[in-house]
C-alpha positions in Angstrom: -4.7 7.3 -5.1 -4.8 6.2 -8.9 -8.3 6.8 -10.9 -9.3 3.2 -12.4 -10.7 3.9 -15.9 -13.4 1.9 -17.4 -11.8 -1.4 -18.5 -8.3 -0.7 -16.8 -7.5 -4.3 -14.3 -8.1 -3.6 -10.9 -5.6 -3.2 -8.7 -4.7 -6.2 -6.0 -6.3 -5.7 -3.1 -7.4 -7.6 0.2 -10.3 -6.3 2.5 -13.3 -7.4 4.6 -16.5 -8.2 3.6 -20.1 -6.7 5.2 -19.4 -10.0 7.1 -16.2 -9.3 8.4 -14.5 -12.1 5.7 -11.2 -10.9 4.4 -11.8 -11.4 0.3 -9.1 -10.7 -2.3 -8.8 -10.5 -5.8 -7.3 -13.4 -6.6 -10.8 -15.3 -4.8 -12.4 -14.7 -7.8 -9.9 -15.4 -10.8 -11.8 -16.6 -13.5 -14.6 -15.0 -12.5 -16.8 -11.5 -13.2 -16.7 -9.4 -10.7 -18.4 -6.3 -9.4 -17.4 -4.1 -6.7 -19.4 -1.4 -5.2 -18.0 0.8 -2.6 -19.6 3.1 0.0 -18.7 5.4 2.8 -19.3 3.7 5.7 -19.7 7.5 8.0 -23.2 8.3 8.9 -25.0 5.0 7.2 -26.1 1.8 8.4 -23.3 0.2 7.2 
């Protein structure tokens, strides 16, 4: 897996929401966008 750097463009990608929507880059061209990411083993999530 690549290491993103700070200010590199992230990489396409296409995956599901806490809702269960798929979301993709692309939904939010134009836009700011923060993602956070968590291990889903032994939370609530």
């Amino acid at each position: 897996m690549k290491t993103l750097n700070s200010k590199d463009r992230a990489p396409h990608f296409d995956l599901k929401d806490q809702n269960g929507r798929n979301v993709r880059l692309s939904d939010f061209a134009g836009k700011k966008l923060f993602l956070y990411f968590f291990p889903k083993a032994n939370t609530s999530g």
